[in-house]
Backbone as a printed PyTorch tensor [residue, N CA C, xyz], in Angstrom:
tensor([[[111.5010, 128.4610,  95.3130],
         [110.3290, 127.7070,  95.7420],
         [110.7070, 126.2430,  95.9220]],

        [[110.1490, 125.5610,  96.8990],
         [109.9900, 123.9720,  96.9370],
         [109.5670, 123.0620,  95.8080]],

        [[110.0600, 121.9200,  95.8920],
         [109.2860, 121.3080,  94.6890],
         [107.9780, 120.8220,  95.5440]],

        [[106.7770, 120.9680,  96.3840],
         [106.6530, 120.7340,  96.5230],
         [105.1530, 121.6620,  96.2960]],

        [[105.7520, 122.9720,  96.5360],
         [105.2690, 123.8690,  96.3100],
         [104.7330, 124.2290,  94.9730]],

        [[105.9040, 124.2750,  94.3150],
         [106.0230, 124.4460,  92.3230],
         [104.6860, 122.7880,  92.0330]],

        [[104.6190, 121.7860,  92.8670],
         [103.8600, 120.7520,  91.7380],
         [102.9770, 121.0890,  91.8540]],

        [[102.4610, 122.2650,  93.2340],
         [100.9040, 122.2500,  93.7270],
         [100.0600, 123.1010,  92.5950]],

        [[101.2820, 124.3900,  92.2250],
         [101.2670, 125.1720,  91.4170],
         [100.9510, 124.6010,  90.2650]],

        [[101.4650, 123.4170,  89.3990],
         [100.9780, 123.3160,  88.3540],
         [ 99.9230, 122.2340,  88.0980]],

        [[ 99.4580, 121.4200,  89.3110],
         [ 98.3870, 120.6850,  89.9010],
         [ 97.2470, 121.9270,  89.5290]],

        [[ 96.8030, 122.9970,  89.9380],
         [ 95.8120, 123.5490,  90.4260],
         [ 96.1330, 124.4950,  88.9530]],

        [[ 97.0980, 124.7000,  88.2430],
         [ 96.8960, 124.9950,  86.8800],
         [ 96.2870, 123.9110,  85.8360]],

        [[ 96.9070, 122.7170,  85.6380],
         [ 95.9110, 121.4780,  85.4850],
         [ 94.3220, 121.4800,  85.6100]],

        [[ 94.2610, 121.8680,  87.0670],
         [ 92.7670, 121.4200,  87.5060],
         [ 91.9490, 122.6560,  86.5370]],

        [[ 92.3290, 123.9550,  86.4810],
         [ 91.5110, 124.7500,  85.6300],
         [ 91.2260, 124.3080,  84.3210]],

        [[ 92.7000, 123.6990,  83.5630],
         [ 92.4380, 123.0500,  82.4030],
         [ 91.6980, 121.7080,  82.2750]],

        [[ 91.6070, 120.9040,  83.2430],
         [ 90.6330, 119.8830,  82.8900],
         [ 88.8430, 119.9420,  83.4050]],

        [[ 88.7100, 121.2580,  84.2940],
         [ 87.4480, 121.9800,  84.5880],
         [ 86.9720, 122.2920,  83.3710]],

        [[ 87.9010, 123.1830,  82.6120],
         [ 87.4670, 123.1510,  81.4130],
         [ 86.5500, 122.7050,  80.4130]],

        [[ 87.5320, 121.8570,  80.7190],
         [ 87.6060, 120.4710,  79.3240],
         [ 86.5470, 119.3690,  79.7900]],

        [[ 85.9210, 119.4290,  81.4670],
         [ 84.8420, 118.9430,  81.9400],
         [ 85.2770, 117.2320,  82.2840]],

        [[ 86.7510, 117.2530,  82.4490],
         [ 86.5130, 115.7740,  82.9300],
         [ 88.0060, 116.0320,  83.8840]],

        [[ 88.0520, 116.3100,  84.7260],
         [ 89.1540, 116.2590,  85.7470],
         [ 88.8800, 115.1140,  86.1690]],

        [[ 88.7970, 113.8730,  86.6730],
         [ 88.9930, 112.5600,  86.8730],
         [ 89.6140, 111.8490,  85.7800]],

        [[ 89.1450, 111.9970,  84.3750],
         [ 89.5830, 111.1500,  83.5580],
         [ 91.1970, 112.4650,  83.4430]],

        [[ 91.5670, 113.2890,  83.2740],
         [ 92.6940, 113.7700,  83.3410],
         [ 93.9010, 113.7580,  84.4730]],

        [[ 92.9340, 113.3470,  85.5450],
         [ 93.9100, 112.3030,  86.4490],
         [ 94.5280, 111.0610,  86.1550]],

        [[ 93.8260, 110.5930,  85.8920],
         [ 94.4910, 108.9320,  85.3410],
         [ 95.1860, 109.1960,  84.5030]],

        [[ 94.8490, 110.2500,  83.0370],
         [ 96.0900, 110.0520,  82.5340],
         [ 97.2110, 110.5920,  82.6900]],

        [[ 97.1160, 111.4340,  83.9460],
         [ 98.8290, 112.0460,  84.5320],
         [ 99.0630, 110.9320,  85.6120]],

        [[ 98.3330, 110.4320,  86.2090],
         [ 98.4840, 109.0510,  86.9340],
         [ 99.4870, 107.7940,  85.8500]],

        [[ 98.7730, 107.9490,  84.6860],
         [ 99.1180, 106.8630,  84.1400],
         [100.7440, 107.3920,  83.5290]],

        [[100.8710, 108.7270,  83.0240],
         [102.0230, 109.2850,  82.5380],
         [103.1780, 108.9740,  83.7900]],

        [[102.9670, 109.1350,  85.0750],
         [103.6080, 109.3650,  86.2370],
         [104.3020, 107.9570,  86.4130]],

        [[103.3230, 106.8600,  86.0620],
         [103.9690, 105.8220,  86.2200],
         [104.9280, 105.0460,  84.7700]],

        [[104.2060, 104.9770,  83.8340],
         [105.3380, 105.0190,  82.4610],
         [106.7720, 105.9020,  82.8710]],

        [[106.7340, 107.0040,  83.4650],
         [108.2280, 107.3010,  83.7490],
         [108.7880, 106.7800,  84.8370]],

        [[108.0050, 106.7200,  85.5210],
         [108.4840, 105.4270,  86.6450],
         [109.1670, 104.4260,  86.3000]],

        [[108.4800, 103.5940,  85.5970],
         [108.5530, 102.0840,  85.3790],
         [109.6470, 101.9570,  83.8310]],

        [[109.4700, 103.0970,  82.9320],
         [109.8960, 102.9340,  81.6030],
         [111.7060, 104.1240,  81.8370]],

        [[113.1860, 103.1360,  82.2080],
         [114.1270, 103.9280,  82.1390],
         [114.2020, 104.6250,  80.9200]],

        [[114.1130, 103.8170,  79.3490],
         [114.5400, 104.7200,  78.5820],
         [113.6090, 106.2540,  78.9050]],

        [[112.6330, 106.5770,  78.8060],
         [111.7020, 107.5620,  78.8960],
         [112.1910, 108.1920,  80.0570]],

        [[112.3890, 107.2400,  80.9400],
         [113.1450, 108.6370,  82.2420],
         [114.4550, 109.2860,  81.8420]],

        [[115.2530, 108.2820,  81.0280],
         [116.4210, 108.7440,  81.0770],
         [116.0910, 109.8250,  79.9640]],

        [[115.1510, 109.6890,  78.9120],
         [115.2600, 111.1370,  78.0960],
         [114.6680, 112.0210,  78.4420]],

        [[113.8030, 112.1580,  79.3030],
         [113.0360, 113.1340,  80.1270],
         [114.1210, 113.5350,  80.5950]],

        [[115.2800, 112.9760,  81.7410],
         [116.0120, 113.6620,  82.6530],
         [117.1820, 114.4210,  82.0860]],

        [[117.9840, 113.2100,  81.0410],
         [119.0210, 113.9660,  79.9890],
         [119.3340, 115.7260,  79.5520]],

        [[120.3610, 115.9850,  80.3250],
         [120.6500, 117.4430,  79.8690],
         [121.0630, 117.5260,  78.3670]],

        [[121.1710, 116.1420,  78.1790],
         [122.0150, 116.5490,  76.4190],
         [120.7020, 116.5830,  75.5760]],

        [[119.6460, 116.4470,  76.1790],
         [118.2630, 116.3080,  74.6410],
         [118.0400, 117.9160,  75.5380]],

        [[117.8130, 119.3560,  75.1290],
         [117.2060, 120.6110,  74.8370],
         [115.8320, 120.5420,  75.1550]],

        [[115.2700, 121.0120,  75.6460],
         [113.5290, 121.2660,  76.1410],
         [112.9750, 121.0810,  75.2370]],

        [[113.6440, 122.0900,  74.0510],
         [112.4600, 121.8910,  72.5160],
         [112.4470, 120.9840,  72.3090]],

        [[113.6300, 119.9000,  72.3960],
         [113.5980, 118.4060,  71.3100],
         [112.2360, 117.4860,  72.1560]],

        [[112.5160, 117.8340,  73.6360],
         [112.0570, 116.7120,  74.3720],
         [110.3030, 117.2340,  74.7470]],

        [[109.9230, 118.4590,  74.0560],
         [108.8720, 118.7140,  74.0360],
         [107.8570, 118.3870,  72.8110]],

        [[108.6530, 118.7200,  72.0770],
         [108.6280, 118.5870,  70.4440],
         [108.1100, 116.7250,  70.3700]],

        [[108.8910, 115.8910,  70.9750],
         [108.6720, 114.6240,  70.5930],
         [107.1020, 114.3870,  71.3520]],

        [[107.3310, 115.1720,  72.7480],
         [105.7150, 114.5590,  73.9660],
         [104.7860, 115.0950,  73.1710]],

        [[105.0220, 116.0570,  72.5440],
         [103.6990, 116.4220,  71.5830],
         [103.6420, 115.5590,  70.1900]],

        [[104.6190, 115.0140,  69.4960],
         [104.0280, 114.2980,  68.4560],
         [103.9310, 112.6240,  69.0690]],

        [[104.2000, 112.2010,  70.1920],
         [103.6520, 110.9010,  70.8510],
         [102.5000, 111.1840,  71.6610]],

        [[101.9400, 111.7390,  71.6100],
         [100.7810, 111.8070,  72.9140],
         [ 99.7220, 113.2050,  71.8310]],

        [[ 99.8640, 113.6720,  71.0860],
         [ 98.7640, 114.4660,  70.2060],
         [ 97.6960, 113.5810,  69.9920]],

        [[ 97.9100, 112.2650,  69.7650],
         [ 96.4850, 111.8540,  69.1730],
         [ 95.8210, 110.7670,  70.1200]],

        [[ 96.8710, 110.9230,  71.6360],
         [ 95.6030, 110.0770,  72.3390],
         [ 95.3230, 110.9750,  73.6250]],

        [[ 95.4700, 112.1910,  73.8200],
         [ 95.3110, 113.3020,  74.4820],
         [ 94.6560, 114.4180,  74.2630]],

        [[ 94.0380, 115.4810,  75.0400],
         [ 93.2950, 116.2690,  74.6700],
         [ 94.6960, 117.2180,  74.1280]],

        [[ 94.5160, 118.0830,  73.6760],
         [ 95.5280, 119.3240,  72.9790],
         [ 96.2100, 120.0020,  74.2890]],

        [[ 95.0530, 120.4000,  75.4010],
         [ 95.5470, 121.3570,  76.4640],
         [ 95.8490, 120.6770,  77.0820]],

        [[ 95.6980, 119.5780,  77.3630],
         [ 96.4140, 118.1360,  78.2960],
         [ 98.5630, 118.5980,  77.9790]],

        [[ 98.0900, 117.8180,  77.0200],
         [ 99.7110, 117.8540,  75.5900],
         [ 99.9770, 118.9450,  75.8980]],

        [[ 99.5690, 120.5100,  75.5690],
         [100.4340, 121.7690,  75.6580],
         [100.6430, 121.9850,  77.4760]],

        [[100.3170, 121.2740,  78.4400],
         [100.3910, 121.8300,  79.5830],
         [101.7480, 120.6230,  79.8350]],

        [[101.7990, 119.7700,  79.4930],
         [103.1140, 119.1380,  79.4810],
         [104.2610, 119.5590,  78.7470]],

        [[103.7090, 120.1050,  77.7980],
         [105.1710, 120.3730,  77.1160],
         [105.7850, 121.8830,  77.9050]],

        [[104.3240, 122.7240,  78.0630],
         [105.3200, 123.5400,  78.9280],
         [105.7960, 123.2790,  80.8460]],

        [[105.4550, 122.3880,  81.0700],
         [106.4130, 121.7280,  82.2130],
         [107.3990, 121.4840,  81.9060]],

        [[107.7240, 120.3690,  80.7340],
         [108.8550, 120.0730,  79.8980],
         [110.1070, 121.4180,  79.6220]],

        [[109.3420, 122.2530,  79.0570],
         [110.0900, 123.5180,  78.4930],
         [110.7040, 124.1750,  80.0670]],

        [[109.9910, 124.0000,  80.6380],
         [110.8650, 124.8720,  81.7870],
         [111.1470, 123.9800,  82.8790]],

        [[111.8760, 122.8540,  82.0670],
         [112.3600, 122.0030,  82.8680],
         [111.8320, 120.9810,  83.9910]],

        [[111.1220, 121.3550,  84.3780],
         [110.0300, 121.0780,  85.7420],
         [109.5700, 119.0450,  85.2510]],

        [[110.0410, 118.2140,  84.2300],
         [109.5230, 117.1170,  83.9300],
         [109.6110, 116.3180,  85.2540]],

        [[110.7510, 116.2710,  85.8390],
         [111.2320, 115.4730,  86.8650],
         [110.0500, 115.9130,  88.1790]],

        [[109.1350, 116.7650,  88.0320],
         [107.8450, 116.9170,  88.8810],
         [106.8460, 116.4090,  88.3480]],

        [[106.8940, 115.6160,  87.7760],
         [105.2820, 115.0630,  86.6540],
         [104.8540, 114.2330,  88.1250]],

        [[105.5210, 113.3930,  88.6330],
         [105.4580, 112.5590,  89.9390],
         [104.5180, 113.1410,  91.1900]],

        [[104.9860, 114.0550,  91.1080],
         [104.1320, 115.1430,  92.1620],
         [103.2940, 116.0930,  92.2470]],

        [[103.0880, 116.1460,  91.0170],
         [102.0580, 116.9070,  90.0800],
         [100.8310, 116.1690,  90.3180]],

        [[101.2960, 114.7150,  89.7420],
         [100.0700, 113.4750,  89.8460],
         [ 99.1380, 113.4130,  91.4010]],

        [[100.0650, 113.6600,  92.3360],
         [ 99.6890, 113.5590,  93.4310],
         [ 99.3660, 114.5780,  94.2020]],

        [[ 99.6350, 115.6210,  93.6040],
         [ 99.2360, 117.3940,  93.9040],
         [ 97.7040, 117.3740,  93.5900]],

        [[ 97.1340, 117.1590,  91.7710],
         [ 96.1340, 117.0660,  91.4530],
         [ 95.6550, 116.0180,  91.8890]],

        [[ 95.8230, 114.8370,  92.2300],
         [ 94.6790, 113.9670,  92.6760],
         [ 94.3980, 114.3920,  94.0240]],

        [[ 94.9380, 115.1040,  94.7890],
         [ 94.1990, 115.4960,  96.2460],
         [ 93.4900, 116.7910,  95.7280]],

        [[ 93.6940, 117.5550,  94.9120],
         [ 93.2180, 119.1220,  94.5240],
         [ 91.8210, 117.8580,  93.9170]],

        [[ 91.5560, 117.6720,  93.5240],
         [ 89.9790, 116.4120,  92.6630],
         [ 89.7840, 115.6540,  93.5990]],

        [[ 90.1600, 115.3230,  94.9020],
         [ 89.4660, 114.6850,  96.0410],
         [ 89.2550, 115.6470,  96.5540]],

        [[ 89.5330, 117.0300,  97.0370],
         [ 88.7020, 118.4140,  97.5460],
         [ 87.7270, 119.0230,  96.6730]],

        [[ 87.8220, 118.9400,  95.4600],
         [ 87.3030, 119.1390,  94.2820],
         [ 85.5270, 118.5230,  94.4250]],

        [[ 85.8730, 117.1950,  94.5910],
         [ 84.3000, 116.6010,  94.2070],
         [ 83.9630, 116.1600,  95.8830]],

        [[ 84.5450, 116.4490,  96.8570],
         [ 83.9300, 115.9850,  98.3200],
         [ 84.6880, 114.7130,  98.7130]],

        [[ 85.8550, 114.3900,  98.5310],
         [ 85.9310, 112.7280,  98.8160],
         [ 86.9750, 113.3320,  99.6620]],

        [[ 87.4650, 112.1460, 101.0230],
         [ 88.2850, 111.7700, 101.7010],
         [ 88.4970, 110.7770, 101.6990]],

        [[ 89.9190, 110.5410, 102.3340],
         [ 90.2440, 108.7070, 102.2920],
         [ 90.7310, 108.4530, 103.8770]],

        [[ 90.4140, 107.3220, 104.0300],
         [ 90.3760, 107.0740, 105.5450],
         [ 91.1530, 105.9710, 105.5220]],

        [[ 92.1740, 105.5670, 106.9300],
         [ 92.7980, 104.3640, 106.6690],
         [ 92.2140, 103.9250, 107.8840]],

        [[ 91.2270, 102.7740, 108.0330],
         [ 90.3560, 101.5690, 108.3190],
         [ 91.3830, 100.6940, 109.0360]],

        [[ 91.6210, 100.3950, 110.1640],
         [ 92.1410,  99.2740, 110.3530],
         [ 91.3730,  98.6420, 111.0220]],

        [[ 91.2250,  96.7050, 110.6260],
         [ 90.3410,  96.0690, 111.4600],
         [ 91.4130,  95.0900, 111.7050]],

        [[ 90.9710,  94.2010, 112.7950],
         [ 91.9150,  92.6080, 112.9440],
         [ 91.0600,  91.9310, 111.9240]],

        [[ 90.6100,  91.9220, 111.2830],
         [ 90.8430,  91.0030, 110.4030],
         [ 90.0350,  91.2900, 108.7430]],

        [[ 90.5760,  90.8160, 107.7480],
         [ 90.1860,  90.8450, 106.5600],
         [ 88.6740,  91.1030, 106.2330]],

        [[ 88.6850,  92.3440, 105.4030],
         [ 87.1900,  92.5250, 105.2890],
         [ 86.7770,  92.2500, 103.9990]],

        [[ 85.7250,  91.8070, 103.4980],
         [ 84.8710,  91.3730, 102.4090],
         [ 84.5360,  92.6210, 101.7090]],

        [[ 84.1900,  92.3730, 100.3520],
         [ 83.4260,  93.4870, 100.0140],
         [ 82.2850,  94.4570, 100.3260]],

        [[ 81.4880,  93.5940, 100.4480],
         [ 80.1970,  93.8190, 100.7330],
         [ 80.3140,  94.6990, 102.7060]],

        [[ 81.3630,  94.6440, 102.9290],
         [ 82.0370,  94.6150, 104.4840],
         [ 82.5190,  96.0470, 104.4960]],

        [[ 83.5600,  95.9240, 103.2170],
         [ 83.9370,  97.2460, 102.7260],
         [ 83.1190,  98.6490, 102.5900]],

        [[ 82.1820,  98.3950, 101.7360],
         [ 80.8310,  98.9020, 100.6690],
         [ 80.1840,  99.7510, 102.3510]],

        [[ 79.5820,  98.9990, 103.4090],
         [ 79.3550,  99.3420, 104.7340],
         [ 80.3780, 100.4800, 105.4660]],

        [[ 81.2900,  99.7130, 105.6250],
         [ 82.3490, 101.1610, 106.4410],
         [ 82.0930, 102.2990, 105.5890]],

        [[ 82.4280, 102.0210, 104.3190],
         [ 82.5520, 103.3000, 103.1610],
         [ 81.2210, 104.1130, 103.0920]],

        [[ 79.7930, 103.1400, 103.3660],
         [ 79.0150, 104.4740, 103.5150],
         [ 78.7810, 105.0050, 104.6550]],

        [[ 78.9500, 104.0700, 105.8540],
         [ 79.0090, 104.4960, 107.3440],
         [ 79.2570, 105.5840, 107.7440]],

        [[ 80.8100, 105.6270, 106.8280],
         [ 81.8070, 106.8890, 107.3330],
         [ 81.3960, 107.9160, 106.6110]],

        [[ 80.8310, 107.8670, 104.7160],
         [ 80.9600, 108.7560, 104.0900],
         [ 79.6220, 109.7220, 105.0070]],

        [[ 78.4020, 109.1730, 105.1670],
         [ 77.3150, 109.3600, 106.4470],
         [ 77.9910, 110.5190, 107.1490]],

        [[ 78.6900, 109.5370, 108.4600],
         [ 79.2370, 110.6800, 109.4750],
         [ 79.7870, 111.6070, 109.0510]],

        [[ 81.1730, 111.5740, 107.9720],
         [ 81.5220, 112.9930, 107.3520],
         [ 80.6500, 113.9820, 106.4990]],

        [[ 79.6200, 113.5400, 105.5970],
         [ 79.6720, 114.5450, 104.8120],
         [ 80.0140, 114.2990, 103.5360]],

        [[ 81.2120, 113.2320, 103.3330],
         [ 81.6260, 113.5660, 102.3170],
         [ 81.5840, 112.1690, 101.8300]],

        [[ 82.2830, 111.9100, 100.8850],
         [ 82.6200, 110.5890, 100.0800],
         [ 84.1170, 110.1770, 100.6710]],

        [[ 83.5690, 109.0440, 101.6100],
         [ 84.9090, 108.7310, 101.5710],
         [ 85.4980, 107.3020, 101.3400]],

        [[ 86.9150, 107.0330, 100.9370],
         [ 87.3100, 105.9570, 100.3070],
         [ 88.1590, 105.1570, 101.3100]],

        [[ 88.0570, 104.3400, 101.7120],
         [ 88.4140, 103.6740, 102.9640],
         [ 89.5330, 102.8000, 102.4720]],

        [[ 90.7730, 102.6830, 103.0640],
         [ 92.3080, 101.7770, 102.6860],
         [ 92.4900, 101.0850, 104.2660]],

        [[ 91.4490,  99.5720, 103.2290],
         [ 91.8770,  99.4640, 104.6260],
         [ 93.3300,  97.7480, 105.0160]],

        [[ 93.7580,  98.2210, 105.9310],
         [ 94.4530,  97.9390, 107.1470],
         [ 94.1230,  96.9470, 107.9870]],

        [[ 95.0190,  95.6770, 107.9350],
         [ 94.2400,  94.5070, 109.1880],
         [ 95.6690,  94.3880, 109.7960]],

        [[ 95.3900,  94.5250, 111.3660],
         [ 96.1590,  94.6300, 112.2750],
         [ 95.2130,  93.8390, 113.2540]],

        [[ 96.0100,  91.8800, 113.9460],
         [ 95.2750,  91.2880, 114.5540],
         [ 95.7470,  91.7170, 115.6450]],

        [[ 96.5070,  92.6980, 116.3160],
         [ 96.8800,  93.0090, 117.6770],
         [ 95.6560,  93.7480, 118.2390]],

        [[ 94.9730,  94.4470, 117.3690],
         [ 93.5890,  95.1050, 117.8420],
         [ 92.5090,  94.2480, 118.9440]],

        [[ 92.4830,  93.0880, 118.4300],
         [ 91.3820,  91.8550, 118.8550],
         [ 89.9570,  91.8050, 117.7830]],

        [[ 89.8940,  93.3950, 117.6510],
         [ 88.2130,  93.4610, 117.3340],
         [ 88.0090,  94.7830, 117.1250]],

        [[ 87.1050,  95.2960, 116.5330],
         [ 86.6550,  96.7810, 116.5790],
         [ 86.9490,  97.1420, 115.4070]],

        [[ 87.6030,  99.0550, 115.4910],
         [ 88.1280,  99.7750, 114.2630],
         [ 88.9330, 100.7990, 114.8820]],

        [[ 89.8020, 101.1030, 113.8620],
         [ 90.3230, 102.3350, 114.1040],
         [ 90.5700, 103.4280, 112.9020]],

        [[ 89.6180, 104.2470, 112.9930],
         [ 89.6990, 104.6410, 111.3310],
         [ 90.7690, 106.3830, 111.4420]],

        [[ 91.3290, 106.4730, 110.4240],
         [ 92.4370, 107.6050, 110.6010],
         [ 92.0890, 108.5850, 109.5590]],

        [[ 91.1340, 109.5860, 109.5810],
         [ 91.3290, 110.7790, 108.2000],
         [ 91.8100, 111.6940, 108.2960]],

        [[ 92.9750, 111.7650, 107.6900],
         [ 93.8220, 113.3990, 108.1120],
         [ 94.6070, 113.1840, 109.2260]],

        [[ 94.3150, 114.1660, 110.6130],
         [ 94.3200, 114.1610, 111.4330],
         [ 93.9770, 113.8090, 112.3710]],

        [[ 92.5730, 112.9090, 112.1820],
         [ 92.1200, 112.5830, 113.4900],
         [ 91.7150, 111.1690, 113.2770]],

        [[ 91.9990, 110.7310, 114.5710],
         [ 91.7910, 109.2870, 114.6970],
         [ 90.6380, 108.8160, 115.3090]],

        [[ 89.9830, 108.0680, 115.1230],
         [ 88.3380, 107.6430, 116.0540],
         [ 89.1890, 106.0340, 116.2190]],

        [[ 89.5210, 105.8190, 117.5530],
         [ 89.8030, 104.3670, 117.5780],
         [ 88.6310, 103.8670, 118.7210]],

        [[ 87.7820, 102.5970, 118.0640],
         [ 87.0150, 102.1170, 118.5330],
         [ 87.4340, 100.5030, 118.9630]],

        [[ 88.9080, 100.3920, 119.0120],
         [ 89.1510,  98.8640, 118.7560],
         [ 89.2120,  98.1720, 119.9760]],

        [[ 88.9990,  97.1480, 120.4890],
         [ 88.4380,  96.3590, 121.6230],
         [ 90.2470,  96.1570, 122.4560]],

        [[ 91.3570,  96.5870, 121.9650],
         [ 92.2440,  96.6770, 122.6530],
         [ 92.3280,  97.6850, 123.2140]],

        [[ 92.1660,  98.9640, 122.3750],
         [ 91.7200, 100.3640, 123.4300],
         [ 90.6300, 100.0700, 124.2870]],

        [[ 89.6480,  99.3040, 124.1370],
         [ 88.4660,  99.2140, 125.3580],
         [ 88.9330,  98.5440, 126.2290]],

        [[ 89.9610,  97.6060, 126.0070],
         [ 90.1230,  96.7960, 127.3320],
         [ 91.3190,  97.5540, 128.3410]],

        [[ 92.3860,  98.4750, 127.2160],
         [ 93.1210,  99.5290, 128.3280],
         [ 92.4210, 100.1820, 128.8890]],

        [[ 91.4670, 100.6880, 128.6410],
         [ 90.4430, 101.6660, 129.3910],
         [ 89.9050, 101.1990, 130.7180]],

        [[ 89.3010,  99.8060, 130.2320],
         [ 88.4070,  98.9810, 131.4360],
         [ 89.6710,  98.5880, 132.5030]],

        [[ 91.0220,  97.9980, 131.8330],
         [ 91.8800,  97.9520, 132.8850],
         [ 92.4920,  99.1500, 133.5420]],

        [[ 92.4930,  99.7320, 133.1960],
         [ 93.1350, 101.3880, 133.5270],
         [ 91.8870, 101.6900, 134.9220]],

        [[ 90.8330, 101.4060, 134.5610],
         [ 89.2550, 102.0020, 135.2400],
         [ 89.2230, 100.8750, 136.7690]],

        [[ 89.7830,  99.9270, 136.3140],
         [ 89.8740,  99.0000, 137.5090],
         [ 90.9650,  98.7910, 138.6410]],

        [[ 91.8140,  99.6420, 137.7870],
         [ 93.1570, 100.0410, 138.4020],
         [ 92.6800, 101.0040, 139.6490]],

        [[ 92.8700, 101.8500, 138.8910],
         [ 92.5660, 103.1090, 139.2950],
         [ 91.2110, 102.9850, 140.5360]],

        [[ 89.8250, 102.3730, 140.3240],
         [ 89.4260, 102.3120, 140.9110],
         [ 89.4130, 101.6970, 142.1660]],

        [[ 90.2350, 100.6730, 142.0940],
         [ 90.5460,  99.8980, 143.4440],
         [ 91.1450, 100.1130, 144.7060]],

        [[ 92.2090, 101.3090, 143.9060],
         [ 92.4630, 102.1680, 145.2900],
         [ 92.0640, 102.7160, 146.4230]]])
């Protein structure tokens, strides 16, 4: 299997355990937050990655550092990642389950580009605009690109809605082209 495949796998094993446990958001952050401590913290990567520390040792320790600020099934679903090696996927796991909990509760994320810097209150608008037209909740990243002039171009997934006043003016010149013939 892919690793890509195997994180989705234990993403969507996760998500049953924090359905559970009734808070899959707050059990994101803290594999969010785990994902980045091995990031950022070498010693911890390097004993996570180390063939010379044994699964048990290096399971054995994530459970007596993380037992008392973790739920239990949180802790035992890491250690058996740990145990069968799979630690070096905690990274993609994080990012497996946070899209499995954005399908989960209705949210999409859209990347917004405007020419120029938007305000909050600016923000707060697109975000319900769009969440409106979709359906869903969506979280807008947005993007300032002054080559646009003006407008938007918002991107979810696959599809693009570009409304930006540089596409209107290829159009209008394209239309004047064309028409003059």
């Amino acid at each position: 299997m892919r690793e890509p495949t195997i994180a989705r796998n234990y993403a969507e094993a996760l998500l049953v355990l924090a359905q559970k446990a009734n808070d899959i958001e707050g059990w994101g952050h803290t594999l969010d937050a785990l994902a980045s401590a091995i990031k950022s913290d070498a010693t911890l990567r390097t004993f996570l990655e180390s063939p010379k520390v044994d699964a048990k040792a290096k399971s054995a320790l994530v459970g007596k550092a993380l037992a008392s600020q973790f739920p239990a099934s949180f802790v035992h679903f890491l250690q058996a990642v740990i145990k069968r090696g799979r630690q070096n996927l905690i990274a993609g796991i994080a990012v497996e389950y946070a899209t499995l909990v954005d399908t989960a509760v209705g949210r999409v994320h859209a990347s917004v580009t405007l020419a120029r810097e938007a305000d909050d209150a600016e923000r707060a608008r697109i975000s319900a605009t769009l969440s409106k037209a979709l359906g869903k909740t969506v979280v807008p990243h947005v993007v300032v690109d002054p080559t646009i002039l003006g407008g938007v171009i918002v991107r979810v997934g696959d599809h693009v809605r570009d409304g930006s006043v540089k596409r209107r003016l290829a159009i209008l010149r394209q239309r004047m082209v064309h028409g003059a013939r």
